[in-house]
FIVEX-955718 format. One record per residue (C-alpha): x, y, z negated. Coordinates in pm, whole numbers, plus 50000, padded with zeros to 5 digits. Last residue first. Layout:
<sites>
XYZ;...
</sites>
This chain:
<sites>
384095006937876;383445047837741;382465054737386;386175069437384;385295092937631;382725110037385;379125108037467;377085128137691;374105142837576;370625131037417;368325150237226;365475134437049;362415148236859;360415116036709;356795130836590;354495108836396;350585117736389;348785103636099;345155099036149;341765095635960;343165106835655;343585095135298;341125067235343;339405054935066;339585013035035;336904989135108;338024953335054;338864934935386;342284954235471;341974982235743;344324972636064;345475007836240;344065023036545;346415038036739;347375072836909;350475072537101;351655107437215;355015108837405;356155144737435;358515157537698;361015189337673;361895200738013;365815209338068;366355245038023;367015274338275;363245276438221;363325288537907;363195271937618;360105253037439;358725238137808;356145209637689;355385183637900;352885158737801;353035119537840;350255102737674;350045065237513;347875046237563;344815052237318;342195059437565;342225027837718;340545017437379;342324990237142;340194964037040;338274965636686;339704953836356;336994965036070;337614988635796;339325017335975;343045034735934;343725052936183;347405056036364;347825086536603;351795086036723;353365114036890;356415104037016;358895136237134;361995138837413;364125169737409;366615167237678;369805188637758;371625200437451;373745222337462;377495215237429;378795236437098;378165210136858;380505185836999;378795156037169;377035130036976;373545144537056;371265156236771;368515135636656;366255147636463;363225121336315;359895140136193;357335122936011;354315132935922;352445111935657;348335110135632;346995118035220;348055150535255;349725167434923;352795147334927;354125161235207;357115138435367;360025149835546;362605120735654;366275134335776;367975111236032;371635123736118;373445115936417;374165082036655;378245074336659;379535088336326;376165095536222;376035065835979;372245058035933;369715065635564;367395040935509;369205040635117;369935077635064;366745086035141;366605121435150;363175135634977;362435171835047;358975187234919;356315202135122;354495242235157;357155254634917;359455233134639;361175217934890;362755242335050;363955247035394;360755267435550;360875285035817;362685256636049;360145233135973;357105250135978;357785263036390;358775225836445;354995217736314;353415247436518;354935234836872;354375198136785;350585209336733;350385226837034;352065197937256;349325174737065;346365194837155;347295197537505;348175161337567;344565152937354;342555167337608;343135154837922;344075121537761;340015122037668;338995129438023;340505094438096;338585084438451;340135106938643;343355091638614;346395110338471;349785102038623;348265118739014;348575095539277;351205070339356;351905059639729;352895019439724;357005018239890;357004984340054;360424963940023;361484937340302;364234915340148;366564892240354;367224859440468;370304847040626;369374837041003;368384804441084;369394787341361;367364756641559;367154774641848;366394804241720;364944816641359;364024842841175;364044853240808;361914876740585;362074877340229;359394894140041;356594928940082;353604922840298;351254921640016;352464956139953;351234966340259;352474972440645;350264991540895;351324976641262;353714950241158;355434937641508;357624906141480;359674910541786;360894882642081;358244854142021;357624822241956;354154807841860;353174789441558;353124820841394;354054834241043;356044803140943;356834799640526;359814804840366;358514836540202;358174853040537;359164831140834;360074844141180;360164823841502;362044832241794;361994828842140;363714859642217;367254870042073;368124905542161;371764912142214;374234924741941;377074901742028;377224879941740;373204875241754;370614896441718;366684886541574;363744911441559;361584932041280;359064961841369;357634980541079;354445004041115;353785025340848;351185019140609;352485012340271;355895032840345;358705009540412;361545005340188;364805010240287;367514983040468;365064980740708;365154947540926;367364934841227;367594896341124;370884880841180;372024851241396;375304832141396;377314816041636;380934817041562;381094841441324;378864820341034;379354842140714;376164863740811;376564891140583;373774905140369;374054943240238;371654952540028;370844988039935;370575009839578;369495042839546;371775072139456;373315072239107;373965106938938;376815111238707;377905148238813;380705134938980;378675111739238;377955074439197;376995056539531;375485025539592;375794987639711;374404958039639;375904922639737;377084904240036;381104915540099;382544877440100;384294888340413;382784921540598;386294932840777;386214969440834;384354983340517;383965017140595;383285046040273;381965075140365;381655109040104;385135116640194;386775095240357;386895059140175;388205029440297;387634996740212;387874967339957;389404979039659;389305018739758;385195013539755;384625003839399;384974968639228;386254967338847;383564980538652;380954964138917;381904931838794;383014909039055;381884868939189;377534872239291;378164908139392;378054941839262;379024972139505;380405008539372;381045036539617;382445067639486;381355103839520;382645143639521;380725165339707;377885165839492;374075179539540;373145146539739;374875123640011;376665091740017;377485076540325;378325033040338;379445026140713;379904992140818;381984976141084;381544942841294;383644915141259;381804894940957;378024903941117;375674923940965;372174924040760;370424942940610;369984973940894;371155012540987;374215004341139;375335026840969;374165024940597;372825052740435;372805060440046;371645086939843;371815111839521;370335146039404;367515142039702;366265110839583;366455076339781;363885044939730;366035013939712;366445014839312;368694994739087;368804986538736;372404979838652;374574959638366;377644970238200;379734950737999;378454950637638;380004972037390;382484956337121;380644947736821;379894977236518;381084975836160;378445001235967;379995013035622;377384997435490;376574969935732;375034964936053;376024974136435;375234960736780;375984969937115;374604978737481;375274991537788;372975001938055;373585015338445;371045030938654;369265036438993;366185059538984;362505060038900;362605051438539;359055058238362;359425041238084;362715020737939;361894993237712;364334976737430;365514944437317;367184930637025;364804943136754;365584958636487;366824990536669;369245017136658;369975047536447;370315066536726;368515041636988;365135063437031;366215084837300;369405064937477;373185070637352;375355083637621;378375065437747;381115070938005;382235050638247;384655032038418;386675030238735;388595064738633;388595100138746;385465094138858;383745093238544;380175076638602;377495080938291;376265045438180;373455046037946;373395035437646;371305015637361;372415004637003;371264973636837;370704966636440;372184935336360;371324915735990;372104887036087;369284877436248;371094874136616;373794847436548;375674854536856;374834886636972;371794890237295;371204922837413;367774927537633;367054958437818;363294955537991;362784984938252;359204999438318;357435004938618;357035042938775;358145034839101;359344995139079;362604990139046;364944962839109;366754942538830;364034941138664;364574930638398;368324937838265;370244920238022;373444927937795;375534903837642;377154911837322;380574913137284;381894900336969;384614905836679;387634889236728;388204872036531;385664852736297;385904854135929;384394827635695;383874829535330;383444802135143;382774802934817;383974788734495;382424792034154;385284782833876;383564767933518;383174788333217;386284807233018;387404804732652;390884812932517;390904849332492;387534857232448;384454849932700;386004854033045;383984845233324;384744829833663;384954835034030;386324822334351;386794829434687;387964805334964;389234820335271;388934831035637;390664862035757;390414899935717;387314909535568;386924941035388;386304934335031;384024945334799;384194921034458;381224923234186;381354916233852;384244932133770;387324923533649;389064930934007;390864908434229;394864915634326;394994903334732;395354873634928;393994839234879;391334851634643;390284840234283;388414863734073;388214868333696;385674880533499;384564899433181;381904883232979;379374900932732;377354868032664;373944872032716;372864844532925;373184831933272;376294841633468;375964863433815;379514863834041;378834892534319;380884894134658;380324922834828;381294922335201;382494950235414;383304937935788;386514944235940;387104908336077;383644895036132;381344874135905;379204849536045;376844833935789;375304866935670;374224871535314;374974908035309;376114905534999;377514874134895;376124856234577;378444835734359;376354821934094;378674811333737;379254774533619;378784767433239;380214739333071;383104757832876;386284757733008;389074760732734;392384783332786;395884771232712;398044804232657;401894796132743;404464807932546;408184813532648;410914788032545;412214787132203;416054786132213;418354757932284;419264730031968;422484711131977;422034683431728;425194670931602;425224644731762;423964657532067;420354672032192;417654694232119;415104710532303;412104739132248;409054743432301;405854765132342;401644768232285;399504795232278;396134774332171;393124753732292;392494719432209;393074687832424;396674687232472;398644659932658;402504659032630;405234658032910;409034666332816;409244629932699;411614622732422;409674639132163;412214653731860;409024667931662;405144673231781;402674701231628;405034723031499;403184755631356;403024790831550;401584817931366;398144825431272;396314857831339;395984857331682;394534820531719;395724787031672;399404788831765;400674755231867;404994741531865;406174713532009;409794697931975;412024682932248;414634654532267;417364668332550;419414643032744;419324666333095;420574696733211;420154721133520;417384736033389;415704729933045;412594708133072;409004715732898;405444701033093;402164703532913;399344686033048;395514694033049;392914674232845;389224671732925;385994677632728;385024705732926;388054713233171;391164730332968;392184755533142;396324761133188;396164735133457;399524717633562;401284735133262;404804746433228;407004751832952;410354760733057;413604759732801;415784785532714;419304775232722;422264790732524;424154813132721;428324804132765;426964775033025;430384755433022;431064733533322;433584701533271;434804692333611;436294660433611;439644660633838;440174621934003;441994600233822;445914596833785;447054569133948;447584537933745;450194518433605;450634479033515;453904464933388;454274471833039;450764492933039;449954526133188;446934551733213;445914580433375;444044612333300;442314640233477;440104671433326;439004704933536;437924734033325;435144745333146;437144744032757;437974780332763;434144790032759;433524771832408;432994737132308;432094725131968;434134698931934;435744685232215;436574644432219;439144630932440;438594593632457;440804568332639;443194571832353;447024587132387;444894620632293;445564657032395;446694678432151;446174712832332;448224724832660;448564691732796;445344696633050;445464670233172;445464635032983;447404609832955;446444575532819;448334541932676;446744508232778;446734474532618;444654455232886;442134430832775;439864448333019;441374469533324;438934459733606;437464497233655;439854518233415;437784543333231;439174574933080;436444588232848;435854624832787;433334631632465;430944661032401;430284684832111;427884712032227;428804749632090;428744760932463;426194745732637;427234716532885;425704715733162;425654678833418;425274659233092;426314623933063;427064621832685;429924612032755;431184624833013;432814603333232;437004603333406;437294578133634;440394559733639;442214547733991;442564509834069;445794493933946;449254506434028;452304475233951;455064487933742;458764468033816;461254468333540;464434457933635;466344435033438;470414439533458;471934413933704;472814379633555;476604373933556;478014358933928;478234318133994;480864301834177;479614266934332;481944237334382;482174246434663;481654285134705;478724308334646;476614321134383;474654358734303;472264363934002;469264385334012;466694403533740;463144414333801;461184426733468;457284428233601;454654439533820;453294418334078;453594426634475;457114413534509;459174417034810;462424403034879;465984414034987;469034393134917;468354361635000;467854328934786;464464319134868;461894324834649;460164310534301;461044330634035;463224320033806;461734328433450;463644357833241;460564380833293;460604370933679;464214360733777;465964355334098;468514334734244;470974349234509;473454336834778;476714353534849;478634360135129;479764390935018;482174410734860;482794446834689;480034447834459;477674424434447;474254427034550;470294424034484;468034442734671;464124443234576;461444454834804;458064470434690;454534460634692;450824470734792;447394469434736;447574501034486;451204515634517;453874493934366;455894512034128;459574508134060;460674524134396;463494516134623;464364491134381;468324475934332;469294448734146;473144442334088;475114411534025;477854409633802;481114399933871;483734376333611;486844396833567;490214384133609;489724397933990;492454379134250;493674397934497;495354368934793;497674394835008;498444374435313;501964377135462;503014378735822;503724347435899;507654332735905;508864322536276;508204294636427;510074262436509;510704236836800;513434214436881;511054187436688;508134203436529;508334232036300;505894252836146;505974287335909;503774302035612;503504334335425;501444342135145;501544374734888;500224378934576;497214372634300;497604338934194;498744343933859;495624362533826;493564328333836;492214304734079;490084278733995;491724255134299;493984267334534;493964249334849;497364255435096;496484243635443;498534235735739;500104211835586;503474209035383;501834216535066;503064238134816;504284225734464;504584257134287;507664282734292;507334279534681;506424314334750;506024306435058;504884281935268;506314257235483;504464232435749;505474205135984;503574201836260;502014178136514;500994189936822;497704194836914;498334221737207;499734246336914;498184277737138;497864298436788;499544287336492;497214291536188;498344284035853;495404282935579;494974292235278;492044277835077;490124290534785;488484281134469;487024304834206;487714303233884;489224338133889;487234359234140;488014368934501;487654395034694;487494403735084;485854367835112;486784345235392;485804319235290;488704303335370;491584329735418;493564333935745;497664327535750;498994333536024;501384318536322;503924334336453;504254318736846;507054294436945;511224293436852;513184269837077;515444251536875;519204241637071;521394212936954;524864212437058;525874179137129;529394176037106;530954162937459;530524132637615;533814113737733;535524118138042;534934102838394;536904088338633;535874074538969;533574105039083;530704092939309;531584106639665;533164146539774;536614135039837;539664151839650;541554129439691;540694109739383;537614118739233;536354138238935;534274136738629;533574156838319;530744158738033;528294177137898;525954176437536;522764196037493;520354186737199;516724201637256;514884238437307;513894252737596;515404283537792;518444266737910;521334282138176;524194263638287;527954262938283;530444246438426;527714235638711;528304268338848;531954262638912;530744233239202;530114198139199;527404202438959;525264177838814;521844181038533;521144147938417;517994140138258;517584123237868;515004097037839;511714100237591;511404135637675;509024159237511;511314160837170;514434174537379;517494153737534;519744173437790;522284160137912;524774180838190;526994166938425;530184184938539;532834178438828;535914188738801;538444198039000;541604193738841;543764223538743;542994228338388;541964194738230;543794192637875;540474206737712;537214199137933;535364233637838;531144227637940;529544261237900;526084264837798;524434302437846;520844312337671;517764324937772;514924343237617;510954342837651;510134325537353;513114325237126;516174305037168;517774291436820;521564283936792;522744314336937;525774312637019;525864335537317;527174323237462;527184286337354;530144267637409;530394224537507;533474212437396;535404183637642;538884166637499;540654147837809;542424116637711;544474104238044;544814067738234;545614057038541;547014017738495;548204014938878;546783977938905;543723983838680;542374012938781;542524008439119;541103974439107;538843989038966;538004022739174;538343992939501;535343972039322;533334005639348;534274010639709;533053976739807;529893977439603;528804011139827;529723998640154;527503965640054;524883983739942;524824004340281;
</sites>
């Protein structure tokens, strides 16, 4: 192929040369448009015009040369298209022709000259011009830089033009103005070119230069700091940024970084100043802010210290600041509404009412504040003070000193002065002057007082009230308590008596725990509860003796006696031992007896005094004669003036077993002793229809216990079903108040396999015949057994019956048997003695004197309801002094003649019921005492005699007498007997009491 090719091009030259073608052809390249720049994005037309050429076909080539290519390309075109072509990049364009000969489509063989070169700048992005700093405003003497920014430049190199150009600017990218002034101020453009490349103008820049220089400004968002804490500082400048700040202390730098904000916690004058740039641009100092720091609240004081103030007092407010020495402070007070001070004193003369109010201040400095203090409360008393003079002991002890207190209430600070008043006629003279202790000792007796002062100037309060200092002489009164019992009892009278030796007239003074005390010398009170009582005298007006303190001691509640009975079982005819026993039993008691009437209609009883216990007895016991039937007894005790009586005794019972026809008892099964399963039947009988059944046993009272409490009553019958825990005594109590006799009732508590003794639950007749045996559970006869009276084995031998043929008193006692080893309970065997006649035989003398002394009673009560006056046949003498209460025990009225050497005395006793109840029994002691020289034994014939004497009609109750004639004790030395004999006659009726003597 290269040698095809070299062959044709040596032909084209030898061509050439041997026909000598030759032409001039004049090619113009066209621009269409003809635009000489192309911007990004646009297109332009080149057309290649071969001048002198029209007709030939032509063949173009194109050559392009632009900055980016170091050779320049061809661009060929065989065809019309290839005339002209189509560039969007910038560079130098030039064209030129060729064609061939024939017409073939090879290498051309001529070609024409290059054309012009048209050169063709491509325009690229705007660029722009950006400020560095980039500050929004900036200040003559500052320096700047422009700077011309093309954006997507891919690092090539430009060439740079700025406008305006009327100083020498750069031709780089950056224009640096250095202290710039106002001639600066205006409007920057810049543009680029590289190559075939260009840009367009920038949009301008405004550069606004200030002439002015700025000024920094500080800005607080308070000017105090709170107590402990601080407050933040700004510091700007108007209208641009980027700035870095110093700050100032009272014209020092203060040491901080250079930012904006800070906090400072010290009071002061804060200033800023703003810099930036390089070199560095400085702003004018800010104005000075002054910064207050709050120090520890003020406390507002009194001075003096006084909790009252008193109106017409001078007193001094002061503002004190804890920490704030060395400090020059200014004050404020509140309230404003008078000339308050700029000090830390506010001083009030003379105060008045308007002045109690509440006070506050604060205080400030240059830099240093405080709060304003809490309110002070200044209270203004309006009254002026009266002082209070007290004394521990307003009696001086003998040769002692007492102490004298004086304060004013509510205040303090006051100086005091004394003041003594000798006697009634003197007045007061000062004793002591501006003491500052309220306390002083005095040793001499007086009306003393006081008074304060205080302040500067002196403030004085009133004269407080007097007090009377008294002197105790060395003498100590008696206290002597009347009755002198140790146990007193709540209700009681006592008389308290204070005795003082010598003949002073005194009056006196008591001391109690409760109640006013009199002036006398004696004290009656009722007691009420234990305490100390005291007494004194009262010479004049300042002397007294010594206090006399006793003790008084009050018991509550007031006692129950105890009441005893001996015997407890009667014997016909025997007498009956009542015994009442009160704590402390010689004080003084006097003892009441009674005898228990029943009330049905309730489970106690009624009361009715006994003969000879009206106006009671000294001694603590007292002897019933002649009581045949079953009774009950109560007793209690009185003394005193008005008498104070003890609760009554609970109720104790005499019983009998032998049966009378007003009241009795029977027991079905007719025996002692029964078994636990097994009924009884208890059956009153007598002149009432109407009875109850009372028991006693070893664990109840017989108050409480009666038949509907443990069986059932029908009637006169009471049945006891179910004998548990029922041993005891039983008997009947009918409406009218009688008692039948008594029984016992012994349960065998063994059920299982007990034994019981079959004996007579009445007593036996002394000489009947009694049989006793042994039962068991079932009821059947027991033989071989053995019975024991008194504990103690009748017969060696057993047996089935103990057989008493004629019994006797010797047989009387507990009886028990026994079987296989079993004992029954035991149980009492009574033997009725017969009685004969009251008078023996062998007493002729009784025979005679019962007569004579129912004949004489007769003729003596005759005398003393004829004849009332003294002044007749005796005289009347009431004894005002032995003389009883008859609110519960009747009237005692003592007759005396004083023309008989021998005394009759007459004692009437009327019953406690209502005058218009009759009276029932008249009982009478006759007492023959005699006088005689020598003692000599007591003859049979002076027992005493029982006569009855009828002095109503029989419808009546009988009247006895009881005669005693003694022999009284003659003294050694021979004296003349008045009489032989004085004969004592005690007249007694007794009736029911009142219910409320009942238990």
């Amino acid at each position: 192929m290269g040698e095809t090719s070299l062959c044709r091009l040596s032909f084209f030259l030898l061509c050439s040369l041997c026909c000598g073608f030759s032409e001039d052809f004049k090619l113009t390249v066209i621009l269409q448009p003809n635009w000489p720049v192309v911007y990004s994005g646009e297109t332009i037309s080149l057309r290649c015009e071969i001048e002198g050429g029209e007709g030939t076909q032509w063949t173009y080539e194109w050559r392009p040369t632009n900055r980016n290519s170091p050779t320049s390309s061809r661009i060929r075109g065989n065809t019309e298209p290839y005339r002209v072509i189509s560039v969007s990049e910038g560079g130098v364009y030039s064209c030129r022709g060729g064609r061939e000969r024939g017409g073939g489509g090879g290498d051309p063989v001529f070609q024409t000259e290059t054309s012009n070169e048209v050169p063709i700048q491509k325009t690229v992005s705007k660029p722009t011009v950006t400020l560095q700093p980039t500050w929004p405003v900036i200040y003559r003497g500052e320096t700047v830089t422009l700077r011309c920014e093309i954006q997507d430049d891919g690092g090539t190199q430009w060439t740079y033009e700025w406008r305006p150009t009327n100083r020498n600017s750069p031709t780089s990218s950056e224009y640096r103005i250095n202290r710039v002034s106002e001639y600066d101020n205006g409007e920057y453009r810049c543009k680029a070119k590289r190559g075939r490349q260009l840009t367009d103008w920038s949009d301008a820049f405004r550069l606004t230069v200030r002439s002015d220089k700025p000024r920094a400004t500080v800005t607080a968002h308070r000017t105090t700091i709170p107590a402990g804490g601080s407050v933040t500082l700004s510091c700007s400048v108007e209208g641009s940024g980027d700035w870095k700040f110093d700050w100032f202390r009272n014209g020092q730098q203060y040491p901080v970084d250079q930012i904006r904000v800070i906090s400072v916690s010290e009071g002061g004058e804060y200033s800023c100043r703003g810099q930036r740039g390089n070199p560095v641009f400085q702003t004018e100092k800010s104005r000075e802010v002054s910064i207050q720091k709050t120090v520890s609240r003020p406390t507002v004081t009194l001075q003096p210290n006084w909790p009252v103030v008193f109106r017409g007092e001078t007193v001094t407010l002061r503002c004190e600041i804890q920490g704030g020495g060395g400090t020059q402070w200014k004050y404020e007070w509140i309230p404003a509404n008078r000339n308050s001070p700029s000090s830390s004193e506010y001083r009030i003369s003379s105060v008045s009412d308007s002045d109690g109010r509440n006070y506050c201040c604060k205080a400030h400095s240059d830099h240093q504040i405080t709060n304003w203090s809490s309110a002070f409360r200044l209270t203004v008393d309006g009254n002026r003070p009266t002082p209070s003079l007290t004394a521990k002991n307003y009696n001086i002890p003998a040769g002692g000193s007492v102490a004298l207190s004086c304060s004013v209430r509510g205040s303090a600070g006051w100086r005091f002065d004394w003041f003594r008043q000798e006697s009634v006629h003197h007045s007061a003279q000062s004793i002591r002057n501006n003491e500052s202790s309220g306390t002083i000792s005095v040793s001499n007796e007086g009306v003393y007082s006081c008074r304060g002062g205080r302040g500067d100037p002196v403030f004085y309060t009133e004269t407080s009230s007097e007090v009377t200092i008294q002197k105790t002489v060395p003498i100590t009164p008696t206290v002597i308590q009347q009755p002198n019992w140790s146990q007193i009892y709540r209700g009681e009278k006592v008389t308290l008596r204070c005795e003082i030796q010598g003949g002073t007239q005194w009056t006196y003074e008591w001391r109690t725990t409760n109640r006013n005390s009199p002036s006398s010398s004696e004290y009656r009170i009722t007691a009420d509860s234990s305490g100390d009582y005291g007494c004194r005298g009262r010479r004049d007006r300042f002397t007294l003796t010594e206090w006399r303190v006793i003790r008084l001691n009050v018991s509550s509640p007031k006692p129950q006696p105890v009441l005893s009975v001996s015997p407890s079982w009667l014997n016909p005819g025997a007498s009956v031992t009542l015994s009442c026993e009160v704590k402390h039993q010689d004080a003084g008691w006097r003892f009441f007896w009674y005898k228990a009437v029943s009330k049905l209609i309730s489970s106690s009883y009624s009361l009715e005094l006994l003969p000879g216990s009206t106006n009671g007895t000294e001694q603590n016991s007292f002897i019933i004669q002649g009581q045949n039937h079953t009774a009950g007894f109560v007793c209690r005790a009185g003394r005193g003036e008005p008498e104070f009586y003890t609760y009554y005794s609970e109720p104790k019972f005499v019983w009998s077993a032998d049966s009378h026809p007003a009241a009795s008892l029977s027991v079905s099964p007719d025996r002692v002793q029964h078994v636990i399963d097994q009924p009884v039947t208890l059956k009153c009988s007598g002149n009432d229809t109407k009875w109850r059944v009372r028991r006693f046993t070893d664990t109840t009272s017989p108050s409480h216990v009666q038949c509907s409490n443990w069986g059932t009553m029908h009637g006169s019958s009471c049945t006891i079903n179910r004998l548990w825990y029922h041993s005891g005594v039983y008997w009947c109590e009918s409406e009218s108040g009688e008692f039948s006799n008594a029984v016992n009732i012994t349960v065998q508590d063994n059920d299982y396999d007990g034994i019981i003794l079959l004996s007579p639950v009445h007593p036996v007749t002394e000489g009947d015949p009694v049989t006793l045996s042994c039962r068991n559970k079932e009821q059947q006869l027991l033989s071989n057994v053995f019975f024991y009276h008194n504990d103690k084995l009748l017969h060696s031998d057993s047996r089935e019956e103990l057989n008493i043929s004629a019994v006797s008193k010797s047989d009387e006692g507990f009886y028990k048997c026994q079987h296989s080893g079993k004992d029954s309970p035991r149980s009492w065997m009574s033997v009725r003695v017969t009685v004969s006649s009251p008078v023996s035989p062998s007493s002729p003398l009784l025979l005679i004197i019962g007569p004579i002394s129912g004949i004489i009673l007769i003729i003596f009560l005759l005398l003393l309801w004829r004849y009332r006056q003294p002044k007749d046949l005796c005289s009347f003498r009431s004894d005002k002094n032995n003389r009883r209460s008859t609110t519960d025990h009747g009237a005692e009225n003592e007759i005396s003649s004083p023309s008989q050497d021998a005394a009759l005395y007459e004692s009437v006793k009327p019953s406690e019921a209502t005058a218009a109840e009759p009276r029932e029994i008249t009982y009478a002691i006759i007492k023959f005492k005699k006088l005689r020289k020598k003692k000599k034994p007591r003859k049979p014939e002076e027992r005493v005699i029982y006569a009855e004497v009828k002095t109503r009609a029989e419808e009546l109750a009988p009247t006895y007498a009881e005669i005693n004639k003694n022999k009284a004790k003659q003294d050694r030395k021979e004296e003349p007997a008045a009489t032989d004999e004085s004969v004592y006659s005690e007249i007694k009726s007794v009736s029911a009491l009142d219910d409320e003597s009942a238990l």
